[in-house]
C-alpha positions as CSV (number, residue, x, y, z in Angstrom):
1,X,-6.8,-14.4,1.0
2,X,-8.4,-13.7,4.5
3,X,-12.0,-12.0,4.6
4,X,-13.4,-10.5,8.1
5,X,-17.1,-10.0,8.4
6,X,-19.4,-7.7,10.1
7,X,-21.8,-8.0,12.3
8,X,-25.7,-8.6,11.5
9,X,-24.7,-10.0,8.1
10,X,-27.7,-11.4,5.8
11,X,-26.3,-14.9,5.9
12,X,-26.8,-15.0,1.5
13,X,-25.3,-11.9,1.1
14,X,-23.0,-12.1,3.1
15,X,-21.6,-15.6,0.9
16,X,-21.9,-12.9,-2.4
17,X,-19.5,-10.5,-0.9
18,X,-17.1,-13.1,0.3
19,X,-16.9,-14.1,-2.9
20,X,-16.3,-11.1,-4.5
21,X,-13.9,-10.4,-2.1
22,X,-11.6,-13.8,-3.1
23,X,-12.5,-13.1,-6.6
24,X,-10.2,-9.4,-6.6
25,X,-6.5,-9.6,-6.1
26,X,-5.3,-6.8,-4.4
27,X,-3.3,-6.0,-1.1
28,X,-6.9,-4.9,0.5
29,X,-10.4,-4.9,-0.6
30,X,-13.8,-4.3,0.9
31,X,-17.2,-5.0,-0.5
32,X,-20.3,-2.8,1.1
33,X,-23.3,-3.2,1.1
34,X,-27.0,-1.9,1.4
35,X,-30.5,-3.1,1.1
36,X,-33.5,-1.1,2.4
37,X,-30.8,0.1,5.1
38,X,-29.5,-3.1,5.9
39,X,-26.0,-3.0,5.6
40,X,-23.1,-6.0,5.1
41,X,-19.8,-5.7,4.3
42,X,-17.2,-8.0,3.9
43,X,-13.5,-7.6,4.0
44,X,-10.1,-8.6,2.6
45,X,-7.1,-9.1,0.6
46,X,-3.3,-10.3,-0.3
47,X,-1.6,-8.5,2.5
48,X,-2.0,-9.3,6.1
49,X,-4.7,-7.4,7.7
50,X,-3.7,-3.8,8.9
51,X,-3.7,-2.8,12.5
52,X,-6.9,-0.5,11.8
53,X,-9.2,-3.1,10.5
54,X,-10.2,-2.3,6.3
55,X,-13.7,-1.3,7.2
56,X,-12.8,1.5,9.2
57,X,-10.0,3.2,6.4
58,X,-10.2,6.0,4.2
59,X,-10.0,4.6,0.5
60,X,-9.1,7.3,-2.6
61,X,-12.0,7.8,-5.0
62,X,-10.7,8.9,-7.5
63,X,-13.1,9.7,-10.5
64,X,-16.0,9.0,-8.7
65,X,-15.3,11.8,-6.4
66,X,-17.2,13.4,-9.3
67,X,-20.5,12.7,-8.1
68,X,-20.0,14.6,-5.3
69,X,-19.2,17.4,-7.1
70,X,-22.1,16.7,-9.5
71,X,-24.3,16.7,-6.5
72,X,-22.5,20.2,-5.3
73,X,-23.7,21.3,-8.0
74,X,-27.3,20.3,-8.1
75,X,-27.6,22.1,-4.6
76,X,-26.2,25.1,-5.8
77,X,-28.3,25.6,-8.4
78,X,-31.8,24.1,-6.7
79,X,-30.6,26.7,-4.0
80,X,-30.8,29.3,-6.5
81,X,-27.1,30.1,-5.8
82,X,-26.4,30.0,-9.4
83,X,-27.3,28.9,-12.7
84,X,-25.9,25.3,-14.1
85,X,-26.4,27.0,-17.8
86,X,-23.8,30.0,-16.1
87,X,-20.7,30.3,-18.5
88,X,-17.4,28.6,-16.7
89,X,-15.9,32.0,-17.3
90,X,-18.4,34.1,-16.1
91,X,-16.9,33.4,-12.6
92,X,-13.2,32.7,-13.8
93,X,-12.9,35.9,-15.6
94,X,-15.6,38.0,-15.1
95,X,-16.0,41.2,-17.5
96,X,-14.1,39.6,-20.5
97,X,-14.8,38.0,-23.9
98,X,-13.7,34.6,-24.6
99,X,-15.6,33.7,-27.6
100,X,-15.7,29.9,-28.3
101,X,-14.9,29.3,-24.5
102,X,-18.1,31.6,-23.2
103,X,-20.3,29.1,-24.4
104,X,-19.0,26.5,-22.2
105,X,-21.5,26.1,-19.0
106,X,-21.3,24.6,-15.7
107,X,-23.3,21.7,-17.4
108,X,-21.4,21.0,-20.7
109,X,-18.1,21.0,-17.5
110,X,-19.7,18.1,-15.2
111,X,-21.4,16.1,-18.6
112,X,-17.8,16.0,-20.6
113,X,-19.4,17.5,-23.2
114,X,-17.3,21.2,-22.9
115,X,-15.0,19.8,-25.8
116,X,-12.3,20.2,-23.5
117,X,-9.6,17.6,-23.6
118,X,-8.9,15.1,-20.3
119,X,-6.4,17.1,-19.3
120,X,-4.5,20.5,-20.2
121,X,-1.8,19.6,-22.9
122,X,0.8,21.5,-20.8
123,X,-0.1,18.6,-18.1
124,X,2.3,15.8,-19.2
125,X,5.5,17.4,-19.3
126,X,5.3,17.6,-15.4
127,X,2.6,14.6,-14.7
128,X,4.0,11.6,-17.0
129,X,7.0,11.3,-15.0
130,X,5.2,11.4,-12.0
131,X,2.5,9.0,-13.6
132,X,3.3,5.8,-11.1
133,X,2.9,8.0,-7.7
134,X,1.5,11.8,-7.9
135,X,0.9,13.2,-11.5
136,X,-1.1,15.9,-10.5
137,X,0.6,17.1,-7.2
138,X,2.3,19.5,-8.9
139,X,-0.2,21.3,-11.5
140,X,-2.0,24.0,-8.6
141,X,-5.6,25.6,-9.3
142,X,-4.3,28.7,-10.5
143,X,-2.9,26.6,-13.4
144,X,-6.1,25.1,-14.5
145,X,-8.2,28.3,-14.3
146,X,-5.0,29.5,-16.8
147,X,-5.2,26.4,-19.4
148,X,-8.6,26.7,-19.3
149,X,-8.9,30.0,-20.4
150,X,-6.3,30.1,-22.7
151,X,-7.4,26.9,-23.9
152,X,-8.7,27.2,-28.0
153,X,-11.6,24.5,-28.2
154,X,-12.5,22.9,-31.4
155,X,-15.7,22.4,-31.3
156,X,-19.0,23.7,-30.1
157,X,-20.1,22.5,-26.6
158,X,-22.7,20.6,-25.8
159,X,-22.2,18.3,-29.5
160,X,-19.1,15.4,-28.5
161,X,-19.3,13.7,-25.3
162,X,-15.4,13.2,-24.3
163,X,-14.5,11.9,-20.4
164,X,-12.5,14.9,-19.2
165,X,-11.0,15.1,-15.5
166,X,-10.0,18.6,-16.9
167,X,-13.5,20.3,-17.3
168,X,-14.3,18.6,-14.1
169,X,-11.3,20.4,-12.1
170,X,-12.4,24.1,-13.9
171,X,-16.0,23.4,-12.8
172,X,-14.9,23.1,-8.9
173,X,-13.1,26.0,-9.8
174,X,-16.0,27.9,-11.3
175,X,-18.1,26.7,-8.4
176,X,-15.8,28.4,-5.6
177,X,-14.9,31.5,-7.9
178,X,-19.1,32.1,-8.2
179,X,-19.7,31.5,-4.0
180,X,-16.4,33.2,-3.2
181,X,-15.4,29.9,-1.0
182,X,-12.8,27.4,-1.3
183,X,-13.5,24.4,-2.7
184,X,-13.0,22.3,0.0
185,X,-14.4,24.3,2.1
186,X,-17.9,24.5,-0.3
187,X,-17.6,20.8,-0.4
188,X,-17.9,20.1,2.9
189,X,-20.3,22.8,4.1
190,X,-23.0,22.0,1.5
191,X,-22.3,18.2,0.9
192,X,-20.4,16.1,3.2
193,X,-22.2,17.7,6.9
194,X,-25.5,17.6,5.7
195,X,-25.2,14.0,4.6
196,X,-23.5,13.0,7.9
197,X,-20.5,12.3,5.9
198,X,-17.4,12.4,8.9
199,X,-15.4,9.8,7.9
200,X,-14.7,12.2,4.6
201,X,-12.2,14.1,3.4
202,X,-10.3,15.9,0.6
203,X,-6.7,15.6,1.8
204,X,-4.4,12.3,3.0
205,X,-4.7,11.6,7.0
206,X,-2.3,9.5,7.0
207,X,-1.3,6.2,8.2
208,X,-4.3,4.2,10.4
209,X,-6.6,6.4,9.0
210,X,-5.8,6.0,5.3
211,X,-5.6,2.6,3.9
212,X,-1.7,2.5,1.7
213,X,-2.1,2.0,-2.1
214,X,0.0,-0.3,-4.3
215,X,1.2,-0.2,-8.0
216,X,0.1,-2.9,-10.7
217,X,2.4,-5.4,-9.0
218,X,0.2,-5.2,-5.8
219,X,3.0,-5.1,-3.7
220,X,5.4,-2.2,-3.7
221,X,3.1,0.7,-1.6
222,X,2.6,4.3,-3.5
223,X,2.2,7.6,-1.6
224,X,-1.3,9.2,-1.0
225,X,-2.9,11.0,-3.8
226,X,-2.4,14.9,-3.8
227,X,-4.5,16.1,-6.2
228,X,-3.5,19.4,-6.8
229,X,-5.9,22.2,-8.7
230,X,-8.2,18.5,-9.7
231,X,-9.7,18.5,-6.4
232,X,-13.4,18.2,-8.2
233,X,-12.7,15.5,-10.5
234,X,-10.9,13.1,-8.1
235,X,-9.7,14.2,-4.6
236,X,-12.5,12.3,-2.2
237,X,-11.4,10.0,0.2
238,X,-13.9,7.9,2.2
239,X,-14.4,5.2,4.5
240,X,-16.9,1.9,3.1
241,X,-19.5,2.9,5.7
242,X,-19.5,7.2,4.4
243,X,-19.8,5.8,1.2
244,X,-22.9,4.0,1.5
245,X,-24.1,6.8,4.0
246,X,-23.6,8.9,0.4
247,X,-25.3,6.0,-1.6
248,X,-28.6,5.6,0.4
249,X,-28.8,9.3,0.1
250,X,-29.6,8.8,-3.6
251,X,-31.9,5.4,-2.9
252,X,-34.2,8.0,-0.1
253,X,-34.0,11.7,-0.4
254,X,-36.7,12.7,1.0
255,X,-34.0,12.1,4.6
256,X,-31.8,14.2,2.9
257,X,-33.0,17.7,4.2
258,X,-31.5,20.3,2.1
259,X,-30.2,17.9,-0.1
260,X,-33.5,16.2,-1.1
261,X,-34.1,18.1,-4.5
262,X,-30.2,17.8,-5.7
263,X,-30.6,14.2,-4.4
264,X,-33.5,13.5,-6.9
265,X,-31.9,16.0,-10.0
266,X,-28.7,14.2,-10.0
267,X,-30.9,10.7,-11.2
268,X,-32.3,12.4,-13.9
269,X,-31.2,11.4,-17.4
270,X,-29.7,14.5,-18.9
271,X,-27.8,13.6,-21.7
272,X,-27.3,10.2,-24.4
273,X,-24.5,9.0,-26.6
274,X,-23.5,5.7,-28.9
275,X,-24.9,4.1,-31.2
276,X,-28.6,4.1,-30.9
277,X,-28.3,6.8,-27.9
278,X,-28.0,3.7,-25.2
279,X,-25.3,5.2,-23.2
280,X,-27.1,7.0,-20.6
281,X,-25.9,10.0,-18.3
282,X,-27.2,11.5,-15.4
283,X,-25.9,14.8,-14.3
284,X,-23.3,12.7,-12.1
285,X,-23.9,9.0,-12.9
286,X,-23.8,6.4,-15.9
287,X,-27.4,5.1,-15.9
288,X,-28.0,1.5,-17.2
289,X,-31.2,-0.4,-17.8
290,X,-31.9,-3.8,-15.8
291,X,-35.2,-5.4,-15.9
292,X,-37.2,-4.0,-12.8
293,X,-35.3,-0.1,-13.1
294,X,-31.9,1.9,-14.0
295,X,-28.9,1.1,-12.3
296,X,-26.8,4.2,-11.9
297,X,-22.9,3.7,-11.0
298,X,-19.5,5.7,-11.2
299,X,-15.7,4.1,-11.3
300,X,-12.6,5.6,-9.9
301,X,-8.8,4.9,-10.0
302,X,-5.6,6.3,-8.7
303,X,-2.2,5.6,-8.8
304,X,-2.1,3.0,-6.5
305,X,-6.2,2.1,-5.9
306,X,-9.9,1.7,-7.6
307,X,-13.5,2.1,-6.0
308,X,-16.6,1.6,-7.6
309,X,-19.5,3.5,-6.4
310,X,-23.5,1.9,-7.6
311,X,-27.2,1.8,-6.0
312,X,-30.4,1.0,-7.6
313,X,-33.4,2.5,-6.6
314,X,-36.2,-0.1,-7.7
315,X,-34.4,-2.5,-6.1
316,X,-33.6,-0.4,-2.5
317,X,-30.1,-1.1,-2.9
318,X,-26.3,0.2,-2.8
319,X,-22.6,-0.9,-3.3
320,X,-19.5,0.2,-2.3
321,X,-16.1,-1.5,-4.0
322,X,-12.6,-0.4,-3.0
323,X,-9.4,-2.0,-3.0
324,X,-5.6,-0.9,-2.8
325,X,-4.4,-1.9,-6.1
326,X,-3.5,0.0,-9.1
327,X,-5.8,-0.6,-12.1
328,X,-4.8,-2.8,-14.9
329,X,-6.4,-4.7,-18.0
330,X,-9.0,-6.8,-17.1
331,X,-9.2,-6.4,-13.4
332,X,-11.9,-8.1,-11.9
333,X,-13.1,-5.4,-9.0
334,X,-15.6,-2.9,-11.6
335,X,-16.7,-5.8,-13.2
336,X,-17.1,-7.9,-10.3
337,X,-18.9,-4.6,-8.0
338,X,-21.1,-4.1,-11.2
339,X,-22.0,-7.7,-11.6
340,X,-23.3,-7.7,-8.0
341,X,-25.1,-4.8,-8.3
342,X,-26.7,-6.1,-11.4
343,X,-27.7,-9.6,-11.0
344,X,-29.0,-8.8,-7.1
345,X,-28.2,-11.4,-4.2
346,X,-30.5,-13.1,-2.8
């Protein structure tokens, strides 16, 4: 295990990251991060380092691309663009009935709480045997916007909280149907140039630009992630650096510009589950208590990497996690980003 460091490191920090760095075993692995602005970042891993050093790679969010969308969302609505409360099938089928399914809004979509399931049960016949490499690459949008509305739900939205990478993928659908753009397209227009975000992207770029992931053995390489019609729920790719541009977004918003007002929605606390209601959601991100203010994170994985995504506001502070590894029980880089996040270096 090699680390390689950037410059203007806070020397205590700096020790943390390295650290956590030796602490996750995976091909590559890069710990970022920020305090009031300040940023350090350490670097990684199994393999020998790349010809493009870590640092300056695109890693695969996976589920955590979801607060980006969350955030899309936020602007579209503060924008007055539409309404978060619209119907998903308002915009996906306009001019028809779908009882059960019109009551699921744009909210109930991005909260899990739509009582849809994680994904369409004509998904695995195609995805399992894909599961190690590209599950989704073959399901397009036009498929989702189908299961969805032929979907029969069995419950009333808005009463069972249930993680759902399908809801998420018909509410970047909805979102593009209602502003007649593409998804990508909508992303990047009212998200990723705002925030400065041009180390971002949506599709694979390829060797040098895109660090290679690896299966559970950490060794044999898997193909980049093509998402297919579940662009909204997990197709972000980002360099360490965009994603803590993205992060200290959240910690200051008034910089933000347009952005400001979703910047401040997306940390309020919209919705609680569990026992004694201590699971706490945000429109976008889990929020857990520490002793000075929330912490507010997100997790992501694909077939062949992980990120973790975290800042804290009270504290001025933000964490980037990524390495090239698929996930597997008991991994040490969520619990290890979180940790760090939580217990604050010096």
């Amino acid at each position: 295990m090699t680390t390689t460091a950037a410059p203007g490191d806070d020397t205590a920090v700096a020790a943390r990251l390295e650290e956590a760095v030796r602490t996750v075993d995976a091909p590559d692995v890069v710990f970022a991060f920020s305090r009031d602005g300040r940023t350090t970042l350490r670097s990684g891993g199994t393999a020998p380092p790349p010809p493009v050093p870590r640092e300056q790679l695109r890693y695969e969010l996976g589920s955590a691309s979801k607060a980006y969308a969350g955030l899309l969302l936020a602007e579209l609505t503060g924008s007055g663009t539409l309404s978060a409360t619209d119907p998903a099938t308002a915009h996906l089928d306009p001019g028809h009935v779908h009882g059960r399914r019109s009551a699921i809004t744009l909210t109930h979509l991005i909260t899990h709480t739509s009582g849809l399931p994680p994904l369409p049960a004509d998904f695995y016949p195609q995805g399992l045997p894909r599961w190690a490499t590209n599950p989704y690459a073959h399901y397009p949008p036009q498929r989702v916007v189908r299961a969805f509305l032929r979907h029969r739900p069995r419950h009333r939205p808005g009463i069972r909280w249930r993680y759902s990478n399908f809801a998420v993928a018909v509410l970047g659908h909805s979102l593009a149907a209602a502003t007649a753009t593409p998804w990508e397209e909508l992303l990047t227009h009212r998200v990723l140039v705002p925030l400065g975000l041009t180390d971002t992207a949506l599709h694979p770029g390829g060797p040098g630009t895109d660090a290679t992931g690896h299966r559970a053995d950490g060794r044999t390489p898997v193909p980049a992630l093509h998402i297919g019609g579940f662009a909204a729920a997990g197709a972000v790719r980002a360099t360490p650096g965009d994603v803590l541009t993205f992060l200290e977004a959240h910690l200051r918003p008034d910089t933000a510009g347009p952005l400001a007002d979703a910047l401040r929605e997306v940390r309020r606390p919209v919705l609680r589950r569990g026992m004694r209601h201590q699971h706490i959601h945000t429109l976008t991100w889990f929020q857990h208590p520490t002793d000075l203010g929330p912490l507010y994170f997100h997790a992501g994985a694909t077939s062949g990497q992980q990120a973790f995504l975290g800042f804290r506001p009270d504290t001025g502070t933000a964490l980037a996690a990524l390495c090239t590894r698929r996930c597997r029980t008991h991994d040490a880089l969520v619990a290890t980003a979180y940790d760090l996040l939580f217990q604050q270096p010096p």
